[in-house]
Each structure stands twice: as structure tokens, then as C-alpha cells.
C-alpha positions in Angstrom: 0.0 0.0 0.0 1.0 3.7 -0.9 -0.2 6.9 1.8 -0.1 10.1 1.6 -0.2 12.5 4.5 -1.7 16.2 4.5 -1.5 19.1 7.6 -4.1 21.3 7.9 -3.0 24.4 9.8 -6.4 26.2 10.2 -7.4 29.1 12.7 -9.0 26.6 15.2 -7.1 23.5 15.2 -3.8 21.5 13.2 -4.8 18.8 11.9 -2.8 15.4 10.3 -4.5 13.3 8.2 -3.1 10.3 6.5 -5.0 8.8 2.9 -5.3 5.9 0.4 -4.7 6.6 -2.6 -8.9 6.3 -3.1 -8.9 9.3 -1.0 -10.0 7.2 2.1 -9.0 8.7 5.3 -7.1 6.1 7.6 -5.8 7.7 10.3 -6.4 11.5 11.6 -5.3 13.9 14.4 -6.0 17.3 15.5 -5.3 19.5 18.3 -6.6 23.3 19.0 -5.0 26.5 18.5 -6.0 29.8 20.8 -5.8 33.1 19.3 -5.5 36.3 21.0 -7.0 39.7 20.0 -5.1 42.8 21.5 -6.5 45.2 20.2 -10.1 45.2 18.3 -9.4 43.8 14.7 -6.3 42.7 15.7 -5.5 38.9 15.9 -2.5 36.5 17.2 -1.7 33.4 17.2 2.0 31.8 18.6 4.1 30.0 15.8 5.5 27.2 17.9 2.2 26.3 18.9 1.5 25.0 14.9 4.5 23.6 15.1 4.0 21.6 18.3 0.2 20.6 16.4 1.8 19.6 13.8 4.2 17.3 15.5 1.9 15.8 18.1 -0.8 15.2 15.3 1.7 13.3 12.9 3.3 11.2 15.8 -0.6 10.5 16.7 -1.1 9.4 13.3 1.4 7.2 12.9 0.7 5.7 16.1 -3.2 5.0 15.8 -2.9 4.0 11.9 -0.1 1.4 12.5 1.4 2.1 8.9 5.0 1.1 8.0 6.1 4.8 7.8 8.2 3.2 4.6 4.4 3.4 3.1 3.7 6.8 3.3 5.5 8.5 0.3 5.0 12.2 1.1 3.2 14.5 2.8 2.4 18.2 2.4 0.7 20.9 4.1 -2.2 23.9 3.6 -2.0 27.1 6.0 -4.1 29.7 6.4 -2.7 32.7 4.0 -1.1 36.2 4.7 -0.5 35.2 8.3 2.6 36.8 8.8 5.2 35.5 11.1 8.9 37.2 11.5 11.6 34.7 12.0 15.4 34.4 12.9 17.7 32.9 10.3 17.2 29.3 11.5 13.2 30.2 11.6 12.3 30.9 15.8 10.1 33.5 15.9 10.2 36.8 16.9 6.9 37.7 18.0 3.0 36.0 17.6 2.4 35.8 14.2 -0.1 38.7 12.7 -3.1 36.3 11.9 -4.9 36.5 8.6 -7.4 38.6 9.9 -5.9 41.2 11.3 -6.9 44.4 10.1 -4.5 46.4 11.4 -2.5 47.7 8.9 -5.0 49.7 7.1 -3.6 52.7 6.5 -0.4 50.8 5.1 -2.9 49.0 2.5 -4.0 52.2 1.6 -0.7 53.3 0.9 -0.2 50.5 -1.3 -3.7 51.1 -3.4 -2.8 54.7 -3.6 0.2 53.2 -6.1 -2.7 52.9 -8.6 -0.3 50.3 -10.2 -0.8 48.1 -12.7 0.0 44.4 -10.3 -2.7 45.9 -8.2 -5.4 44.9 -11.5 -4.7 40.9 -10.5 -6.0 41.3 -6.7 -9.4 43.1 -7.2 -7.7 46.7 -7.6 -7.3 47.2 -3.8 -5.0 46.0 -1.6 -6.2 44.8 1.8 -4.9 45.3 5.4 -4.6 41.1 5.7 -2.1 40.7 3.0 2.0 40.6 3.4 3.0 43.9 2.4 0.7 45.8 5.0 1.2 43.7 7.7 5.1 43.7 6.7 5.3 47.4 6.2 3.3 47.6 9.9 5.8 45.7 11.4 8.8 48.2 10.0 6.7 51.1 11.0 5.5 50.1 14.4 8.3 47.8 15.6 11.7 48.7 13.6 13.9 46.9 16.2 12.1 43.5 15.5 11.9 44.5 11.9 15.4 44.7 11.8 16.4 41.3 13.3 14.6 39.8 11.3 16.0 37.4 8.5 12.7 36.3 7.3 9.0 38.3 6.8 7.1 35.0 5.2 3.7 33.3 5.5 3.1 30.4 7.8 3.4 27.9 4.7 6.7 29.1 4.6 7.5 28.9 7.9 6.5 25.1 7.6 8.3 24.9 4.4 11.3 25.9 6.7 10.5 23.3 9.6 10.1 20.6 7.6 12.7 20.6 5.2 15.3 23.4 5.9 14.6 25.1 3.0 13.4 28.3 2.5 11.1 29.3 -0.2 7.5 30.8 -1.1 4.4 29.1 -2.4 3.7 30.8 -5.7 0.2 29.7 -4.4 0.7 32.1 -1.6 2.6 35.3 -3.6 0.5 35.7 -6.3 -2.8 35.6 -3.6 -1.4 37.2 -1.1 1.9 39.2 -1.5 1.3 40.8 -4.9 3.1 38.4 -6.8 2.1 38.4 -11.2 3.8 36.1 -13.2 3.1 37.8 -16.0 4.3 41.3 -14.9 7.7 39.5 -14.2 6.8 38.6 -10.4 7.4 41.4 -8.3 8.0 44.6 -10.3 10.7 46.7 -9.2 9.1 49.9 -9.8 5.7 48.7 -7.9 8.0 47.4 -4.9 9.4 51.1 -4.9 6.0 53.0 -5.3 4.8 50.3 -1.9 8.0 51.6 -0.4 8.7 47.4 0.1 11.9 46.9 -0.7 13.3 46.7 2.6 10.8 44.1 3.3 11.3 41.9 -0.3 14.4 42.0 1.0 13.3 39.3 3.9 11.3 37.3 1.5 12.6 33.7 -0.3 14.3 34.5 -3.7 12.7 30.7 -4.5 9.2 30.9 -5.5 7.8 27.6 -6.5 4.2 25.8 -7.4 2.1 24.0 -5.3 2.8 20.2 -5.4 7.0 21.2 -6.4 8.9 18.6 -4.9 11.0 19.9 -2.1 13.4 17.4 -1.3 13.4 14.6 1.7 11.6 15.6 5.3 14.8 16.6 7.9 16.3 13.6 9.7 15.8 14.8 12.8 12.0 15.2 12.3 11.4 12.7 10.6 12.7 10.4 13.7 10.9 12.9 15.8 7.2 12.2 14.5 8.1 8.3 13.0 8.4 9.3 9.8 10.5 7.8 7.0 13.8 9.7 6.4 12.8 8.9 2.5 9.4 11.1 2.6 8.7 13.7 0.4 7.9 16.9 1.4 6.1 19.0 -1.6 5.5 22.7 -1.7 2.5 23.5 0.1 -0.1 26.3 -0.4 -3.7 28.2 1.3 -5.7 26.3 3.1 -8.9 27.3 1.2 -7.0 26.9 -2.4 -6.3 23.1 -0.9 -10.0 22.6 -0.5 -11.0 23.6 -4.0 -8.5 21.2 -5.2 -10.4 18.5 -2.5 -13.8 19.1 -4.1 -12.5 18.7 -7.6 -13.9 22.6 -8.4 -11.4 23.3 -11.1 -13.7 22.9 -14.4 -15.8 25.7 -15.7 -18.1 26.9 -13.5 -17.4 25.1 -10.8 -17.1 26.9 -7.8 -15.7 26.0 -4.1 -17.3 26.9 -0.9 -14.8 26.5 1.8 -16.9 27.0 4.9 -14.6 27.7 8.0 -13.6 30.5 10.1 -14.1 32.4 7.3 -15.9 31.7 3.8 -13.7 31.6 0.8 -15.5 31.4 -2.9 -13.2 29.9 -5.3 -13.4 29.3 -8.7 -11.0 28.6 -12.0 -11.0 30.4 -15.2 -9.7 30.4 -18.4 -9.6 34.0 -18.8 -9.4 36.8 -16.0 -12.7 38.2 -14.4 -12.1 41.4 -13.2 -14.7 41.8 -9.9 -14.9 43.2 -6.6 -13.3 40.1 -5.4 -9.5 38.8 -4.5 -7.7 37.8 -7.9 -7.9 37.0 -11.0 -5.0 35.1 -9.7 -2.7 34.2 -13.2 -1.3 30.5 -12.1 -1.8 30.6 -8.3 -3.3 27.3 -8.2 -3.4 25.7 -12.2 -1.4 26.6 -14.5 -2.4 28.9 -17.3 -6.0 29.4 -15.6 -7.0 32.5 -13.2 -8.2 31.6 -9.6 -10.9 34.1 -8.3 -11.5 33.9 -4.5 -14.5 36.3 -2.9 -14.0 36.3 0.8 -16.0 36.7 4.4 -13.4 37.3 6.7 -15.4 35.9 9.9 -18.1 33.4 9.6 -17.6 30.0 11.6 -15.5 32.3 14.0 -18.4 34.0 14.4 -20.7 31.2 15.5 -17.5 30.1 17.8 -17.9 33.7 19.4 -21.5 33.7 20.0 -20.9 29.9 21.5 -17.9 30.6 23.6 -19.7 34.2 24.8 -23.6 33.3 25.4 -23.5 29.8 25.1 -22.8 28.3 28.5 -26.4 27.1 29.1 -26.6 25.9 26.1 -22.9 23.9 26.4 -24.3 22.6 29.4 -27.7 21.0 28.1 -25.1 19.4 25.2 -23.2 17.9 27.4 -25.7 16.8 29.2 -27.4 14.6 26.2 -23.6 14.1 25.0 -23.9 16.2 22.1 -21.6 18.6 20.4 -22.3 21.6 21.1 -22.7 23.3 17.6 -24.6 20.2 16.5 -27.0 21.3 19.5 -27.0 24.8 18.8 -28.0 23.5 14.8 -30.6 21.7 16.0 -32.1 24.9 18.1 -31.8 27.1 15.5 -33.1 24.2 13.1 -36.5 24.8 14.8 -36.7 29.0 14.3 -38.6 30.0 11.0 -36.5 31.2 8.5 -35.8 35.0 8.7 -35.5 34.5 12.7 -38.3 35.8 13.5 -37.3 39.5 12.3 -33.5 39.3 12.6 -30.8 40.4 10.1 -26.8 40.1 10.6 -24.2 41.7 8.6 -21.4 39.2 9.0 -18.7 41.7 9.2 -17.5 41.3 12.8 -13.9 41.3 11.7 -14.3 44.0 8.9 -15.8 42.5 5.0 -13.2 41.1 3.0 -15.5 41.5 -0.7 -17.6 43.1 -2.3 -16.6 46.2 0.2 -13.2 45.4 0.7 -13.8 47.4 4.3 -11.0 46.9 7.1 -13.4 49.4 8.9 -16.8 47.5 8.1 -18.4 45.8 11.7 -20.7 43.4 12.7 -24.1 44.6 13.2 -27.5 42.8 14.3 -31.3 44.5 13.6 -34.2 43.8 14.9 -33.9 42.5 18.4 -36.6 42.0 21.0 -36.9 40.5 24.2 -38.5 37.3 22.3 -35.5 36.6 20.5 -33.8 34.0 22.0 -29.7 32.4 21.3 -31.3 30.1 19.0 -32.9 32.9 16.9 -29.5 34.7 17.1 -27.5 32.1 15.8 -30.0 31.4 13.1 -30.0 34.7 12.4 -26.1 34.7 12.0 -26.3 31.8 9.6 -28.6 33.3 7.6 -26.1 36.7 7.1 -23.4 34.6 6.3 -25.4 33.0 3.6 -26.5 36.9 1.9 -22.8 37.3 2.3 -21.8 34.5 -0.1 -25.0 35.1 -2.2 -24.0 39.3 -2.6 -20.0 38.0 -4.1 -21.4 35.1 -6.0 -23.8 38.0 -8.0 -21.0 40.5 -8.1 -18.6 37.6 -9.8 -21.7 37.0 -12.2 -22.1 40.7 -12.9 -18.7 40.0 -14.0 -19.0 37.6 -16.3 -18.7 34.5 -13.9 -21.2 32.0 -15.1 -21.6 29.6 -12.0 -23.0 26.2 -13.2 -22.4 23.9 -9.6 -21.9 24.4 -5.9 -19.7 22.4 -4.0 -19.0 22.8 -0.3 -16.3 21.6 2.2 -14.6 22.8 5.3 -16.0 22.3 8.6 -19.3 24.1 8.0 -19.9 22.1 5.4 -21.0 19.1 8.0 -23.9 21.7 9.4 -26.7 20.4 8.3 -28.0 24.1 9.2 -25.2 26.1 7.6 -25.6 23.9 4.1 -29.2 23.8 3.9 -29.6 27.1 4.6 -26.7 28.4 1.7 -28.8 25.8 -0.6 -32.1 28.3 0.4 -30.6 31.2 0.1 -28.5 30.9 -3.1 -31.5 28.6 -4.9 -29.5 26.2 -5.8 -27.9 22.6 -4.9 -25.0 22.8 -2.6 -23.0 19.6 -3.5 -20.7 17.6 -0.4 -18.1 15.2 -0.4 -17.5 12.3 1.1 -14.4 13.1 2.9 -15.2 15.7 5.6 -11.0 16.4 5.8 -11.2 18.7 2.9 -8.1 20.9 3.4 -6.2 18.1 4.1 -7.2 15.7 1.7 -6.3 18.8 -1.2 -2.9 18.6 0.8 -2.3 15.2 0.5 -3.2 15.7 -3.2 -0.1 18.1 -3.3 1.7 15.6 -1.8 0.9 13.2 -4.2 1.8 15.1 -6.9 5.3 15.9 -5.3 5.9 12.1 -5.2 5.2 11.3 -8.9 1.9 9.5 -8.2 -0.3 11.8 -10.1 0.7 13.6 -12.9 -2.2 16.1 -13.1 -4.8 17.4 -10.8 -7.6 15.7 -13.2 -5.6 12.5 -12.5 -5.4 12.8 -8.8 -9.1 14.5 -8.3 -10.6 11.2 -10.4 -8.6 9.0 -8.0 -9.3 10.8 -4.5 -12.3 12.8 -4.9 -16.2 11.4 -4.3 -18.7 13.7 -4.0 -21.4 12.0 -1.6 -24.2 14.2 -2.2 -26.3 17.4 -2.9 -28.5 19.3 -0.6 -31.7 21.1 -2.3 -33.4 23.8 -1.3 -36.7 23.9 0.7 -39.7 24.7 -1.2 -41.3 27.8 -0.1 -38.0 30.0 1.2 -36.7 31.5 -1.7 -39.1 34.6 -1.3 -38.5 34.9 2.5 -35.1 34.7 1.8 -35.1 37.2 -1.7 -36.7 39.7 0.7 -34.1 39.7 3.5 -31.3 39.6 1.4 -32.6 42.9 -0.5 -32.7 44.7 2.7 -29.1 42.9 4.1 -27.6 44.3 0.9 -28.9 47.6 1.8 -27.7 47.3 5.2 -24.0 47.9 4.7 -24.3 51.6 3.1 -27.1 53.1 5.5 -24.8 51.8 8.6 -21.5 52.2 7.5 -20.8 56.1 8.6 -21.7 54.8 11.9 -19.1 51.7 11.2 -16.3 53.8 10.2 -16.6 56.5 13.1 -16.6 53.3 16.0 -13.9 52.4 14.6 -11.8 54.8 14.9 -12.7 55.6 18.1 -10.7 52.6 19.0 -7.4 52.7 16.6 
């Protein structure tokens, strides 16, 4: 037998998952990560703590599973994107890592759009506070001393990259989405590096920039006898965590598109020709080459739910418990039993600032139309259903656009809420298509890995093999015009509350 093993470093857990080459999962580990928010819109996590995930979750692997390590020919990993972490030359860091969403480096990203140049065409036209060359330029601003010891201003791929194989390079996966990276501008322009005043920081960055399932070379010795791995196991070039998934739900035909349902919502899609949107991309070979990846992009979604859980949810952990239930499984089955449109609720979703159409750092959550009848259940309904006008208000700006969306598929760990997906099937009018394997980030790894080793020569050849789509969920009859008359006023929302938005804010910057 032949195995593959994929890490999935998310915002709420690392996970290790070995495969078949059918795509069956054998073995899987996981362990949680905290984050810390300092300031509001600021977010934190500690590098070592991946690293000590990662670890822990591959030595539990191999343990549980029982494989001859010999078996397992390669392994890669999927991270969440433009979280920047500052490292020494041998890669300890310097500080918590600036987390994906972080939003503090907004006037920074401002700097960069005011460039007006022509790279900035291939991310949506704006640059956003979550991306490397914000947070980096931030870091020189606001802490020059750290800037300056620091060898390495990379993404937490790369700092993985570095762990696992003491080599230091970037995911071209990861530069073109995140750090302003366009192949067919020549990579990093001089000129626009100038204009960003970046230099000092592309300075700090891997002069290496390599694909997505590249083969890197062997794991290290040492780690490899650390976690009980082979010394012969091949570590590929790893990538996004979201850009994995799509790749896991075999989304890369026309019109396919990929919900990846997690701490956030990322919409991703392939095509042949750029679509120019109010989204992130069109991304020239970030994932497949000589195609465009377009990503739209809710910045807090299943970390809100977590929120509203970990904040108001006590009584409701405890009845959970109490019937040995998980506790969002409980909260679904609450919420389940509200009428759709909560009973008078709306949510805008933007609790950690809206990522597209708005591309607002300053953008907050907001909730209308409380009363004292409303209950947690309602609430977290309620929530759901903004998420869900989220995805619905990109997936019509993309088709304003020229994006013709022909299928749905969904993965990430929303997509085993029976809630979340049945709701996003109501809302968009339209099937919402699952897989079979619930690891989607991971198995899209493994697929990178798989490619690394030699056992799949193309994505089409690897998806055929690995990926099974198990089913589709429909929408209700009867919802569509509840839901087309919220989402007209959630989409009005946004521009009658966001004076009041933007002057909260800054009340706290």
C-alpha cells in the first residue's frame, strides 16, 4: 500500500490526516489552537504552537494508523494565507504571528492602493490590510527593532516549508494571492515594490518561488525520527488552506465553484480568462497553471458562530453535554426549529471587517431587529442566515462580471452543518453539493503531496482517483421569497450603517 499525508494548519485546530490513494481517510489527528486579540481587529496566534500541532498530530497518526512509515510516500501541508510571522535565520520566531485577519494595517494597505499600479489589476484593484505587504510594512513602522532582526518576513506555509525541510522558499500559491506576486508582470516589479516603499521588506522574502505540489526534497532527519516518519518522505511545496479545499472538491472545471466553509468563507473558482470583480484575484497561475483563480472572501463566519458559543453559550454547552452532544450540533438543531428569517432578525457578518464586495478593514458586525422574544437560538439562526446573503452578494457580483456559475460544492467544517448547508442551498436557490471526505483541506494537501511524489501527474488525474462527491443538498420549497426579501434589505444594510461603522472604529485605533 502507498499513503499520503496532508496538515491542515487552520485558525481553530492543526490537523494530520493520512490517505489511500482512493482518498480514504485512515488515520487523523487534531489539536486546537488559541488566538488572542489585543487590540479590536487585531488577531494573534503563537508559531510554535502550529508547530507543536503539527508534531503531536503526525506522531498520533502514525501511532493510531499502525502504517509502516516506509508506506507513506509524502506529505504536504495547507495554512491559512497572509499570516505573517517574523523569524530568525534558522526560523524561531520573533513575536506571535499577525493572523490572517488582522486588520490592522489599514492605512499601510491604503498606501499600497494609492500606487494605482498596474499588479494591483490581478487582486481586485485594492489591496487589503490582511495581505503581506501591510502587515510587513506595519511591522517596519510600528516595531523597527524587530523588523530589523529579522531574516525572514514570510507566511506560515513558509515557515512550515522551513520546519520541515530546511529550506526556504514561497508558495507561488501564496505570492500571487497574497503578496502581490504576477507572473506575467515578471513577479514582483521593481518599480511597484518602490512605489509600496517594500523593498526593505522583499528583502526578507525567499528569492525561491515555487508551485504547489513542487517537490522539495526529503523531510529533515531529525524530524522525521521525531514524529516516525520515513527519512525517504517527500515533502512537496504546500499552499492556502482554502486553495487546498477547492482542489479536495474537484472545483477546477468551468463553473465550478468552491465553498470552503470555516472560520471564514472563501469562494473559489477557476478560469480560463481573467474576471475582473470586486473580489481577491484573478490570480494568473496561483493554483493551475495557465487558468486565473478568483477567490470572494468573508473574513469571519464560523469564527463568528464560535464567538457567540464561547460568549452566550454556556447554558446551552451545558444541556449538550448533558445529552452528550456537540455543542454546535446542538446549537443547529435549536436554531433548526426558528422559521426562516429569525423571526425579524438580520446580521451583517462583518464582525472582523468585509473582505468583498466592500473590501472594508473598517466595516463591523451589526445585528437589527432584536426583541426581548428573540432567544440564542434565533440569534444564531440569524447569523447563519447573514453569512449565507454574504456569499449570495459575491457570487452576483462575480456573475455581474462575467462569472457563469453552473455547480456548488462545499467543504470545510461548516460544510458538515446540516444548518449552515441547507440554509446556503435556500438562500443561493441552488444545490450545494458535499463530499464524502469531511477532511477537505487536508485531503487537497495530500493531493499536493501526491503530486510531489510522482503518483499523479495532473490534478484531473489525482481528483478522479481521491475525490467522491457523496451528495447534494436542495433547497426547501417555499423560502426562496423569504429569503429574496431579506437579502434585499441585508444588501442595503452595509451603506445606511457604514458612517456609523467607520466613526466606531476609529474611536478605537
Amino acid at each position: 500500500m502507498t499513503y499520503l499525508i496532508g496538515v491542515d494548519v487552520g485558525t481553530q485546530s492543526v490537523r494530520s490526516c493520512l490517505f489511500d490513494l482512493d482518498g480514504g481517510t485512515v488515520a487523523s489527528a487534531s489539536r486546537p489552537l488559541a488566538t488572542t486579540y489585543p487590540k479590536p481587529a487585531w488577531a494573534e496566534q503563537d508559531p510554535e504552537a502550529w508547530w507543536r500541532g503539527a508534531v503531536e498530530t503526525l506522531q498520533e497518526v502514525l501511532q493510531v494508523s499502525r502504517v509502516n512509515p516506509r508506506e507513506i510516500a509524502a506529505l504536504s501541508y495547507d495554512c491559512t494565507a497572509c499570516t505573517v510571522v517574523a523569524l530568525t535565520d534558522d526560523g524561531v520566531p520573533l513575536r506571535p504571528a499577525l493572523l490572517w485577519m488582522d486588520e490592522r494595517a489599514h492605512a499601510e494597505a491604503d498606501e499600497v492602493s494609492a500606487t494605482g499600479h498596474e499588479v494591483l489589476r490581478y487582486c481586485g484593484g485594492k489591496v487589503s490590510p490582511q495581505w503581506m505587504i501591510p502587515k510587513g510594512r506595519w511591522l517596519e513602522v510600528h516595531e523597527p527593532a524587530l523588523f530589523a532582526r529579522a531574516r525572514w518576513i514570510v507566511d506560515e506555509a513558509d515557515f512550515f516549508t522551513l520546519r520541515l525541510t530546511g529550506r526556504m522558499t514561497a508558495s507561488l500559491n501564496n505570492a500571487t494571492a497574497k503578496w502581490n506576486y504576477v507572473r506575467p508582470l515578471g513577479g514582483w516589479p521593481a518599480e511597484f515594490l518602490r512605489a509600496a516603499r517594500a523593498e526593505a521588506l522583499a528583502a526578507k522574502w525567499p528569492t525561491d518561488v515555487l508551485s504547489v505540489g513542487r517537490p522539495l526534497g526529503f523531510i529533515l532527519p531529525a524530524v522525521a525520527r521525531q514524529v516516525g516518519l520515513s527519512p525517504a518522505t517527500v515533502v512537496a511545496q504546500g499552499g492556502i488552506d482554502a486553495h487546498a479545499g477547492e482542489i479536495a472538491l474537484g472545483a477546477v472545471g468551468p463553473g465550478d465553484l468552491a465553498l470552503i466553509l470555516g472560520s471564514s468563507t472563501c469562494h473559489m473558482a477557476q478560469s480560463p480568462t481573467p474576471v475582473f470583480a470586486n473580489i481577491w484575484g484573478p490570480y494568473p497561475d496561483a493554483l493551475v497553471d495557465g487558468m486565473y483563480t478568483l477567490e470572494g472572501g468573508q473574513t469571519a463566519t464560523g469564527s463568528i458562530l464560535q464567538w457567540l458559543a464561547e460568549r452566550f453559550g454556556s447554558e446551552a454547552a451545558a444541556q449538550a453535554k448533558s445529552r452528550g452532544e456537540d455543542l454546535y450540533a446542538f446549537l443547529d438543531r435549536l436554531a433548526e426549529a426558528v422559521p426562516a428569517g429569525s423571526e425579524g432578525l438580520l446580521v451583517l457578518d462583518y464582525f472582523q471587517g468585509n473582505r468583498t464586495p466592500h473590501k472594508d478593514p473598517l466595516a463591523r458586525g451589526t445585528v437589527v431587529g432584536l426583541t426581548l422574544k428573540h432567544t440564542l437560538a434565533h440569534l444564531y439562526r440569524a447569523v447563519v442566515e447573514g453569512i449565507c446573503f454574504g456569499t449570495r452578494q459575491i457570487l452576483d457580483d462575480m456573475a455581474a462580471h462575467g462569472f457563469r456559475l453552473e455547480r456548488i460544492y462545499a467543504g470545510g467544517g461548516g460544510a458538515k452543518s446540516r444548518l449552515w448547508t441547507q440554509i446556503q442551498a435556500d438562500v443561493l436557490g441552488r444545490p450545494i453539493h458535499l463530499p464524502r471526505d469531511k477532511e477537505t483541506m487536508a485531503l487537497g494537501a495530500a493531493i499536493w503531496a501526491g503530486l510531489g511524489a510522482g503518483l499523479f501527474r495532473t490534478y484531473q488525474e489525482a481528483i478522479g482517483r481521491m475525490v467522491h462527491i457523496e451528495r447534494a443538498v436542495t433547497p426547501v420549497a417555499g423560502r426562496g421569497d423569504i429569503y429574496d426579501a431579506l437579502y434585499r434589505q441585508y444588501v442595503e444594510l452595509y451603506p445606511a450603517t457604514r458612517p456609523a461603522m467607520h466613526s466606531l472604529a476609529r474611536l478605537t485605533n
